[in-house]
N, C-alpha and C positions, 0 to 999 in steps of 0.2 A: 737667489739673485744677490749678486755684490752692485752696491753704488760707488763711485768711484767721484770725487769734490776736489777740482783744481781750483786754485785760487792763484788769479796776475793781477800783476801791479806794474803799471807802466808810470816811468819818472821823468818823462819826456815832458817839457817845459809848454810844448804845446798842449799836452792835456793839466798839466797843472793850471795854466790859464784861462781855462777853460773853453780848448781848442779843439780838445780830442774827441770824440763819440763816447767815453765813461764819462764826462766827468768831473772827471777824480777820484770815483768811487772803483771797489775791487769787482772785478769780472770774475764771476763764478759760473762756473759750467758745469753741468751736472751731466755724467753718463751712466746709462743703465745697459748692464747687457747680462746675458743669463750666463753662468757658471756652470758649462759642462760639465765639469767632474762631481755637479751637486746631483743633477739631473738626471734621472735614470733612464733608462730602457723606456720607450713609448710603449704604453697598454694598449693591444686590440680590445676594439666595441666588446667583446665576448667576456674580457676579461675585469674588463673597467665594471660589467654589469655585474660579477660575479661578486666582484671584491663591492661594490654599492650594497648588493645584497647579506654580504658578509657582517659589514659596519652595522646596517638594520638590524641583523640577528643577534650580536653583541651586545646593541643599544636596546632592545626587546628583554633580552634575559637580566642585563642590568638591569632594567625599570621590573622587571618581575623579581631579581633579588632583594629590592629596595623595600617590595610590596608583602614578603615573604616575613622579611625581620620585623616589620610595621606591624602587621597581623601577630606574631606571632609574640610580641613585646606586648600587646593591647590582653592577646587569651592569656600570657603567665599573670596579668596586675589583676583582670576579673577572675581570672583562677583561684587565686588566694583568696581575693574576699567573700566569694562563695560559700558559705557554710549548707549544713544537712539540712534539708528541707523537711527531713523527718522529724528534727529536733525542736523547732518552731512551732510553738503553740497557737500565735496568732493568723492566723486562715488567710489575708490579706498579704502578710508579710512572706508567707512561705509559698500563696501564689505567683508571686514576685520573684523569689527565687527558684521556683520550678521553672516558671520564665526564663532567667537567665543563663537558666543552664542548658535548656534547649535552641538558646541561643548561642553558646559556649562551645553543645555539639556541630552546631553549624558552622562555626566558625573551626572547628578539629579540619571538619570532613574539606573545606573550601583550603585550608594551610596545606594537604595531604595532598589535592586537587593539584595545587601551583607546584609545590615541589616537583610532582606526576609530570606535569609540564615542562619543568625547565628543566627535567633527566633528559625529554623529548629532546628538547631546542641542545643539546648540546653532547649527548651521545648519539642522536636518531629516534627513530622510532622500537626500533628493536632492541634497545636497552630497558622499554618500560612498557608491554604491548597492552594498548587497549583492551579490555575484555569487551567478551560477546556481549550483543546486548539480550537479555530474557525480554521474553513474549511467553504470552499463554500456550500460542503454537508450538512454539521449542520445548517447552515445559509440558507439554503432554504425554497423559499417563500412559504409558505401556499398554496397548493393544495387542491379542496375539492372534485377531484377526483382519490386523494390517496383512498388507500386500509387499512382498517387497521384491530385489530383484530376478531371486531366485525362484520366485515362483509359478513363472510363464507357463510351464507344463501345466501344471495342475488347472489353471485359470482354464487354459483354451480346451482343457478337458472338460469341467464344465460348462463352457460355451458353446461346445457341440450337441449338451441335451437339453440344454434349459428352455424356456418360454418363448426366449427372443432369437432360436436360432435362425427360424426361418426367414426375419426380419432380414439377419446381417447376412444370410445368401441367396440373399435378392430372388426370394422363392415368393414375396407377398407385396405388397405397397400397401404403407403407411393409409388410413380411411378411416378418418376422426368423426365419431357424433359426442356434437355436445349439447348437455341440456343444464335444467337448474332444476332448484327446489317447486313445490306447486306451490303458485301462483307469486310467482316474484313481483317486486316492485320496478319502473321506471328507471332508478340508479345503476342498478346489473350491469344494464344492457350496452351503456356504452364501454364498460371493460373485457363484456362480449365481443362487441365487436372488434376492438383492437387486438384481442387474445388469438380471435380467428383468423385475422389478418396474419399475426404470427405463425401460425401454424398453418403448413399448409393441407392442402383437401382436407380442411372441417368445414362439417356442415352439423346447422342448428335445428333443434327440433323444439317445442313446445311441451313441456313435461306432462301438462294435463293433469288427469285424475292417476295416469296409469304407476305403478310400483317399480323401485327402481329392477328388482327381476324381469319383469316385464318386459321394460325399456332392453334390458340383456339379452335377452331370447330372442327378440327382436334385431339387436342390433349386431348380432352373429347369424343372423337367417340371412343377412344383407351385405356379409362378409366388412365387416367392419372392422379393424383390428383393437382398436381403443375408445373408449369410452368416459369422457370428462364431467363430472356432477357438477355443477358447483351452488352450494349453500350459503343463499345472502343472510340471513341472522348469524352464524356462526362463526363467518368469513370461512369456509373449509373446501376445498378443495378433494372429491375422490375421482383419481384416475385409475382404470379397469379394463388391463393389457386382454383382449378378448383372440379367443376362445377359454382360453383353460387360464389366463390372471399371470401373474399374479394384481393384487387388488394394491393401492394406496392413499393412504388418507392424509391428507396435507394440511396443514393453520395460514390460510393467505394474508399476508398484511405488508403494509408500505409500500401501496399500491400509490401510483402516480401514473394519469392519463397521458395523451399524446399533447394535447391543449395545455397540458400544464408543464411542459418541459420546454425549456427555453432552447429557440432556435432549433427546432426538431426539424427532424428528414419525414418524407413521404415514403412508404411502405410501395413494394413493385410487388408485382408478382414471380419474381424470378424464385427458384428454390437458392434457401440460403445454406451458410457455412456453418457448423457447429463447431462449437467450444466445452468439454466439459473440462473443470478442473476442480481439481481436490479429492475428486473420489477415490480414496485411499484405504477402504477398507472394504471385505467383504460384502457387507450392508450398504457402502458406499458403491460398490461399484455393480452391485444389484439394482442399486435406483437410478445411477447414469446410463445403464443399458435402458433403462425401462422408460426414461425420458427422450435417449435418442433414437428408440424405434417410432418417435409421433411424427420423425423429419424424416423427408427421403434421402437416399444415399446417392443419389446423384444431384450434388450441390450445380447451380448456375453461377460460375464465374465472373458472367460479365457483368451480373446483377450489382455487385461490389456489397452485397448484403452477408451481414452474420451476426446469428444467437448465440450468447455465451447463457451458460448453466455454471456458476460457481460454486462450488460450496465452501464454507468458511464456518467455523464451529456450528456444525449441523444445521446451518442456514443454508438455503440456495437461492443468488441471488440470480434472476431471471433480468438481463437487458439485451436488447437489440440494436446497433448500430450499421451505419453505411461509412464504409470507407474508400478512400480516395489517395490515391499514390502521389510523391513530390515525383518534381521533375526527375531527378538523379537515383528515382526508384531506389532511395535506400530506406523512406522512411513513409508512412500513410500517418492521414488524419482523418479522424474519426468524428461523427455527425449521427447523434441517436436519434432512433426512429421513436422507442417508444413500444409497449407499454415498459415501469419500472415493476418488481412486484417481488416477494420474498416468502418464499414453499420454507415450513419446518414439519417435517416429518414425524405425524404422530402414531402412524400402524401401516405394516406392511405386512398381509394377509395371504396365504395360501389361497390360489385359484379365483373367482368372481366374488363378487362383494354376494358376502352370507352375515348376516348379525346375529344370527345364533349357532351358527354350529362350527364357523367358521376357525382355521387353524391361522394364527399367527406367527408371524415368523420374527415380528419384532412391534414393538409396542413401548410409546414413552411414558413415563409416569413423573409426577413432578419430584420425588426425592432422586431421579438420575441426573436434575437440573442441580442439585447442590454444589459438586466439587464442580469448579468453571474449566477445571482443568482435562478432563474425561470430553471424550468424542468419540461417535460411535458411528458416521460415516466417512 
């Protein structure tokens, strides 16, 4: 913008006498007007935003150059006064300096941190790329009876002889008994009942006096296909794939009722949907068979009901939910029924449950619990 200051003087006898509309005094007139050739080319919205965003990004990396020299002016002055913590006799004083210095390395790794940063803000991203982040899941140990892509054949060659084949060619239907230990207490009974609710066609019997053989012989005279124990003192769970097993012995824990979940759903009776995930290993994908032969294979759709089986470092986390689709059918929400509860696999046995003679095929012992990093389903 140019301003632009006239100044008149009018000597007419009329306004020196004070006649005129000044006066006598000088009439200044101001004009403003904008300077074309100062003025550039008009910015589209798109562009105005672009260059907004520009100056921010500038102003950002500034204020992080500022914060860069700060820090880094602050670790050269404690760097030098730092002396060997090892050469310090007094216990107090070299506390003190061990102190500093691990506050020294903090401050390395945070200067390293910003630098990382502002390569970002000003070549991209691809000049400086984040590393992955480690998990214990990523970091696991080498299994060479993981599953991987190439090994489909082999899989479905043994799923033609195994235990469960008759299950998945719809030659049997799923017919759960389940009992407990003798004489359980009042507590059981209501994770009974919800466990039943999950599962469908089970039915409960009364353990009595009789031996868990017993309960077997029986519960294959009456064409049963599986067979669930469960042990109030020990928390343990044995499910016994019937006729010919195989057997499994479970540790139940982080059980949570229906009453104790907030805003739960009601249980229908529609057959629901299964989920297994993570069974990833031979052993893994032994016990995800052997779990989803207890559901039938004709899921009920309109029930909006499904059982997930997770497994997550040799845990399986057991939840039930009901879902419900948005309008725009891109997206569901999710409303849990109930029960919560968490299976860790301690023995998977050859054939029906036998305690003496019986062949195992896999078996946990507490020194397999050491390295966090080792999974074996």
């Amino acid at each position: 913008m140019k301003q632009k200051i006239s100044i008149k003087h009018d000597d007419s006898d009329d306004d020196s006498a004070g006649g005129g509309n000044n006066d006598g005094f000088a009439v200044m007139e101001n004009e403003f007007y904008p300077d074309e050739e100062d003025q550039g080319p008009k910015l589209s919205p798109e562009e105005e935003k672009k260059a907004a965003d520009e100056r921010k990004k500038q102003k950002k990396l500034e204020q992080l150059d500022k914060k860069i020299k700060k820090l880094s002016k602050k670790h050269e002055k404690e760097k030098t006064s730092l002396r060997v913590a090892s050469e310090i006799k007094n216990k107090r004083k070299r506390q003190e300096v061990v102190i500093l210095q691990k506050m020294a390395q903090k401050q390395t790794k945070l200067i390293e941190k910003l630098k990382k940063k502002k390569v970002r803000g000003e070549e991209g991203e691809e000049a400086m790329p984040k590393g992955v982040t480690k998990t214990i899941e990523s970091m696991r140990v080498a299994d060479e009876t993981l599953i991987a892509e190439g090994d489909d054949e082999e899989i479905k060659g043994d799923q033609e002889i195994d235990e469960f084949s008759k299950y998945f060619k719809n030659e049997t239907t799923p017919k759960i008994l389940m009992t407990t230990n003798r004489r359980p207490k009042g507590g059981i009974f209501d994770f009974l009942k919800e466990v039943k609710d999950a599962i469908p066609n089970t039915e409960y019997y009364e353990r009595k006096n009789f031996r868990i053989k017993q309960v077997i012989e029986w519960a294959i005279k009456r064409d049963y296909t599986d067979i669930l124990v469960f042990y109030e003192k020990h928390d343990t769970l044995i499910q016994s794939h019937l006729p010919d097993g195989p057997t499994a012995t479970f540790r139940v824990s982080g059980v949570k009722l229906r009453k104790e979940i907030y805003h739960h759903a009601v249980p229908s009776s529609y057959n629901p949907e299964l989920i297994l995930n993570n069974f990833d290993t031979m052993l893994g994908h032994r016990i995800g068979r052997m779990l989803a032969s207890m559901y039938p294979q004709s899921p009920n759709f309109h029930g909006r009901r499904v059982v997930t089986f997770h497994n997550q470092r040799d845990f399986i986390f057991f939840r039930q939910h009901r879902y419900e689709f948005t309008e725009d059918h891109q997206r569901a929400n999710l409303q849990e029924i109930g029960p919560r509860f968490t299976l860790k696999l301690h023995a998977l046995q050859l054939g029906t449950l036998d305690t003496k003679f019986g062949e195992f095929e896999y078996i946990f012992k507490p020194k397999m619990g050491v390295n966090r990093k080792q999974f074996y389903m």
